[in-house]
N, C-alpha and C positions, 0 to 999 in steps of 0.2 A: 674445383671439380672433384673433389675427395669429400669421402663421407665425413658429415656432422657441418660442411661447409659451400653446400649445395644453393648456387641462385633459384630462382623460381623456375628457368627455363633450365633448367641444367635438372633438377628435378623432376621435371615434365617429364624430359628427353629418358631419363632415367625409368620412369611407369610406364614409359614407350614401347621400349626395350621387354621390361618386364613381360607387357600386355602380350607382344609379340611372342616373346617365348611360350607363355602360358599358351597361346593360342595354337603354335605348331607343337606344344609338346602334348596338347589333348588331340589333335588331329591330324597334325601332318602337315598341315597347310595354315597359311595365314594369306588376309587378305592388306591391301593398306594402299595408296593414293599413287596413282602411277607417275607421278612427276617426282617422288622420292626415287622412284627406280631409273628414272631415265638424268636424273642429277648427277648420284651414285655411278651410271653406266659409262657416264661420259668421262667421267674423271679415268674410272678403274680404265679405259681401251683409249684416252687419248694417248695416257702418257705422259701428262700435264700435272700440275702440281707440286704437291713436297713429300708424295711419295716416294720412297726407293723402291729400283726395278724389282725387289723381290717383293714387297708389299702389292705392286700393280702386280705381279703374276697371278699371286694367291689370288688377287680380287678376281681376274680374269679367268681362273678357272672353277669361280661358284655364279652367282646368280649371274654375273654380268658379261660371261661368256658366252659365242655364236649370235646375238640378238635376241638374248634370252629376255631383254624387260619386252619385247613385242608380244613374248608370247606369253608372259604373263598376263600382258592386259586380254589379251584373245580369252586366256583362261578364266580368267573375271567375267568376263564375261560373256561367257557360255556358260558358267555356273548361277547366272543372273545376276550379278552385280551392275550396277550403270558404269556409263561412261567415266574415266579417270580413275580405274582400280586395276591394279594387279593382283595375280595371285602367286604366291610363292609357294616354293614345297622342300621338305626336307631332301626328298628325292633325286633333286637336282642337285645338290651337295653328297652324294650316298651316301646320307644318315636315314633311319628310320627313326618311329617315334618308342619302341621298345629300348633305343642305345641314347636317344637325348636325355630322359632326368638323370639315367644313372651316370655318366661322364658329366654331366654339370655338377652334381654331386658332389664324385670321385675327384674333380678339379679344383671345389671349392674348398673340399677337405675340412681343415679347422678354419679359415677365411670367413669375413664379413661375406655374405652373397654380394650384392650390392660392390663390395672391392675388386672380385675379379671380373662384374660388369664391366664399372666403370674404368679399368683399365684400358681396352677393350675399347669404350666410347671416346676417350679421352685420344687415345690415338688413333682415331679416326674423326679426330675435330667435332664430334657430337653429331656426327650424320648417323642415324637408327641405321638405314638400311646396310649402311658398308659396317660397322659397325658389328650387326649379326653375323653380316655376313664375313666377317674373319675370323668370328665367333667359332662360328660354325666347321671351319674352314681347319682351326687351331682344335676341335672337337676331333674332327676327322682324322687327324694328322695323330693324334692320340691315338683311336684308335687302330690304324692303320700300323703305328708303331708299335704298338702294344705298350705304351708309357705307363700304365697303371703294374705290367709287370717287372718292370724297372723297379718300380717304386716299393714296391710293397714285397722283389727277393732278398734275399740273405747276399753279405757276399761272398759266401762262398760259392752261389747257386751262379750268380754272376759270372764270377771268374771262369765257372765251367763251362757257360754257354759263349762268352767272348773272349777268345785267347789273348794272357797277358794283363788282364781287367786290374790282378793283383799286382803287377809292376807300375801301373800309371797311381794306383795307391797311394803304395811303398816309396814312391820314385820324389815325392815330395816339392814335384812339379805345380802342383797346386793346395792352396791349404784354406779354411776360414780363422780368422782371429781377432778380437776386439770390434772394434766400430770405430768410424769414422767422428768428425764431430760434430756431425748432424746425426745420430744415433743409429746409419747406416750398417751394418753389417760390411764387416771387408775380405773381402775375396781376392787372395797373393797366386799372382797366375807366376810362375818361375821359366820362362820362355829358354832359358839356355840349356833347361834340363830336359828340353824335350825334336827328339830325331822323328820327322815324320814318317821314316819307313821302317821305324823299330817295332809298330804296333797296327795290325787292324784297323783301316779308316772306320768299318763298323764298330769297333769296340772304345773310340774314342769319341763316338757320338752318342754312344749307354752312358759313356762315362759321362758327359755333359747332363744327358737328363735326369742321372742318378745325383749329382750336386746340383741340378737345377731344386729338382722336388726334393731333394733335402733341404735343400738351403729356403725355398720356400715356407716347410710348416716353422721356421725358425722367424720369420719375421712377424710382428703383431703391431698391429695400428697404435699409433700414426705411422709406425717407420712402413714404407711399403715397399721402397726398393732397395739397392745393392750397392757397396762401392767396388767397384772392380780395379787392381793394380797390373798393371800389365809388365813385371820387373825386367828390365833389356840388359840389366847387369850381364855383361859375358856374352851377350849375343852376336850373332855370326847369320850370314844366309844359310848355312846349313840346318838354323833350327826353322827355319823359315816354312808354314805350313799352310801353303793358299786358300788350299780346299778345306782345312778346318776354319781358318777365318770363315770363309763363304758358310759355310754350315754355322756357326754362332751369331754370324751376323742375321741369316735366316731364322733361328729360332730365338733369337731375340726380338727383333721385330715383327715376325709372324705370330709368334706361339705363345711368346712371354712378353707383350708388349707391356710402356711402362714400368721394366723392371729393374732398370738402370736407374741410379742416379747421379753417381758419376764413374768415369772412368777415367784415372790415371795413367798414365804411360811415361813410367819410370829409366830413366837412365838409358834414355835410346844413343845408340852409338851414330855416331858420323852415315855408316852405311843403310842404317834403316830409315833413314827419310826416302830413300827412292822408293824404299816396300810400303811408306807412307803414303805416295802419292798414287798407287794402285790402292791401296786401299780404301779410303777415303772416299770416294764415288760412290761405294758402295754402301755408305750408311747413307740412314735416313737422316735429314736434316735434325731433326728433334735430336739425336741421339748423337752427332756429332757436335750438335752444341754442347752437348755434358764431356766431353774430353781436353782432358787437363795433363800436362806436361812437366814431369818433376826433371832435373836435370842432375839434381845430389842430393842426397839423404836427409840435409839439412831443409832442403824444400818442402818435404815428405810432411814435416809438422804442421805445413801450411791447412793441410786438410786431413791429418789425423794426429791426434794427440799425443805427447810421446808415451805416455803413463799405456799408450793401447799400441804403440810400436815395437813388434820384434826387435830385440838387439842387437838381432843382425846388421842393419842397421844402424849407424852412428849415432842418431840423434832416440832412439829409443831405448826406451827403459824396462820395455815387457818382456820377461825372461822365458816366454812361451819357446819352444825350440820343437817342429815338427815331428811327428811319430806317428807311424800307422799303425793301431793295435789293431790285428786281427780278432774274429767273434769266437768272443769268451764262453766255455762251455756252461750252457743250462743258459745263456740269454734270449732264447727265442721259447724260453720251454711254453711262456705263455700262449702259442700260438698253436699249441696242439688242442687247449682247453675250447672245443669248443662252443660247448654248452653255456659258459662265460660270454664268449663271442657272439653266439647269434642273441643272448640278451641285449651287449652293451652295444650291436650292429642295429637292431629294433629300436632302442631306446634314441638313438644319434638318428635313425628313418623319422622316428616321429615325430621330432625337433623341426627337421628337415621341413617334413608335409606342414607344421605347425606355421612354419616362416612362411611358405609360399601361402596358407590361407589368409594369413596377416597382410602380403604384398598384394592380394587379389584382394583385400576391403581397402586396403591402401588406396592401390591403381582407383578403385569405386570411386571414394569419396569425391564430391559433388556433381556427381552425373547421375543422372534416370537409375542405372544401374545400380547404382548405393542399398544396399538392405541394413545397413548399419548405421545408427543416429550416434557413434561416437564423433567424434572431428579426428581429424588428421594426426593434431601431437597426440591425442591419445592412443592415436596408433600407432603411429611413428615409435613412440615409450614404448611399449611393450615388444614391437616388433625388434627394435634394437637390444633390449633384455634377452629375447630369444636367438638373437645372433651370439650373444656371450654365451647364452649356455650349449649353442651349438658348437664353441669351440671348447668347451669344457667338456661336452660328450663326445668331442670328438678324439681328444687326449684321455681321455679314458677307455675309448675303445684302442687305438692306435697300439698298443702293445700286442693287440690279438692278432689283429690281422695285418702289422708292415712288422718285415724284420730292426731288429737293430743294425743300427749303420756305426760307420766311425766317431758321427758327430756325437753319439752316445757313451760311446769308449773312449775319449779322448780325456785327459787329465789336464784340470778337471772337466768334465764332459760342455761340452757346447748348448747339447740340448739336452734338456730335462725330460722325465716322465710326463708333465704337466704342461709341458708346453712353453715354458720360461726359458727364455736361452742366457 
């Protein structure tokens, strides 16, 4: 279910998607067969399934809340549609169609389009409507947060708006380094280092989004998700912090679905199996199957390499040693330059328009609709050319308009100018 390795129905489902988007992001509304929506509705308000309670929430407050598929098919049909159609509307999610291209955009960043679909579909078992609709749902929640401001402030602009932003830093609580040995990215969470009443619940959920989307434009196809370490070295109930689990568990599965691939839980003491078995409930099946249990240092190599292991560590060889460098003066001077900017922001839009007119001859081919006699791979080629150089215009623009982060200042830096980590 990942690009370049698509069945024939997992492709479909994929133009589905597309069709659907194109249609409410030109009007507002889409129309599609009401027994998708009455499928989708049952699952999201029985309760049933292998969703977790937070997944059913989210479902249950977009389309499939109050008996909303009835009154889509009502809408269908007062709008003259026949019988067995609904009609959907952004409205019922409060999005408009002025705030959809540009957050699908803003979200897909340097990404395949098509990868942060199909994440998206994937974790919702290929059903289109639920599917959108956490789409949509993970659209809202953006902008409701303001995540593109996260994303794209300095930290110094951070620290001022969330008290303490520069001690959860500094405090080396958290770090990225090396990869796993499936080419994972790995993310060292340091649990002992962290008091949950030394800091702002709000400023430790920027902090989360601010390594969310950093750590994001750092991943490139194939690799698509994350290895997460969760180190319990030294750990006590007093670092113990429920409501930030609850909140990462929420924006994992809601916001950043598919973004795990595995999660380790390092060196749990004797006392944290009981904060295990509250735990645990709470993930979704999918994502509790990816958790893996090291118990000494020496297990550690089973799923990361030593030659990519801090020395911290016994069995590691990587003489990485964590440091927060503050932003270095003259690193953001690029973002003053304009004129630079709205060129390489136009050049990255046209890429953009260029892919979605590629995915609309796509979706065509061999239906009534088609105005194109090329065939598929020939468009499938070049449509995937223009996803590469979307992520090439998109590291090109990336200096103008996101500050520099840590991963850029770090020695030697994590991420590149170019997009290479």
């Amino acid at each position: 279910g990942h690009i370049g390795c698509l069945t024939p129905d997992q492709k479909k489902t994929l133009k589905e998607v597309w069709s659907i988007i194109f249609s409410i992001a030109d009007s507002g509304e889409a129309v599609l067969p009401s027994e998708m929506m009455h499928e989708v509705q049952k699952e999201a308000t029985s309760g049933k399934g292998t969703q977790s309670a937070t997944v059913q929430a989210a479902a249950k407050a977009g389309w499939f809340s109050n008996n909303k598929a009835a009154k889509a098919e009502e809408d269908a049909k007062a709008a003259g549609y026949g019988a067995g159609m609904a009609k959907i509307s952004l409205s019922d999610l409060g999005l408009s169609v002025d705030q959809l291209r540009p957050i699908l955009w803003d979200n897909a960043m340097g990404d395949h389009p098509d990868s942060l679909l199909l994440r998206f579909v994937r974790a919702r078992k290929w059903n289109v409507v639920n599917a959108l609709n956490m789409l949509f749902k993970a659209f809202k929640w953006r902008l409701d947060e303001d995540i593109p401001a996260v994303k794209y402030s300095s930290d110094d602009k951070l620290d001022s708006q969330y008290p303490k932003f520069f001690e959860q830093l500094e405090s080396g609580k958290f770090y990225i380094n090396g990869t796993d040995k499936e080419g994972r990215i790995v993310a060292y969470l340091n649990v002992r280092l962290h008091k949950p009443n030394d800091q702002p619940a709000k400023t430790l959920e920027k902090l989360t989004v601010y390594v969310m989307e950093a750590g994001r434009v750092l991943l490139e196809y194939p690799v698509e998700t994350v290895c997460l370490v969760f180190d319990l070295t030294g750990f006590s109930l007093s670092n113990m912090d429920f409501n930030m689990v609850k909140y990462l568990v929420t924006v994992f599965e809601a916001y950043y679905p598919e973004s795990l691939g595995r999660i380790i839980i390092h060196g749990a003491p004797f006392v944290f199996w009981g904060v295990w078995k509250v735990i645990q409930p709470w993930l979704d099946p999918v994502v509790a199957a990816k958790v893996c249990f090291t118990r000494n240092d020496n297990e550690l190599t089973q799923y990361i390499d030593a030659n990519h292991l801090p020395v911290q560590y016994k069995s590691g060889k990587d003489k990485f040693k964590y440091k927060y460098i503050r932003a270095q003066p003259g690193e953001n001077k690029r973002l003053e330059d304009t004129e630079t900017k709205e060129k390489l922001v136009a050049e990255w839009k046209a890429i953009f328009w260029k892919f979605e007119a590629l995915t609309r001859e796509w979706i065509a081919v061999g239906t009534p609709e088609a105005k194109s006699a090329r065939t598929e791979a020939e468009i499938e080629a070049e449509r995937e050319q223009v996803a590469k150089d979307l992520r090439v215009a998109f590291f090109k623009m990336d200096p103008y308009i996101r500050a520099r982060n840590m991963f850029h200042r770090s020695s030697p830096p994590v991420a590149q100018d170019d997009g290479s980590v």
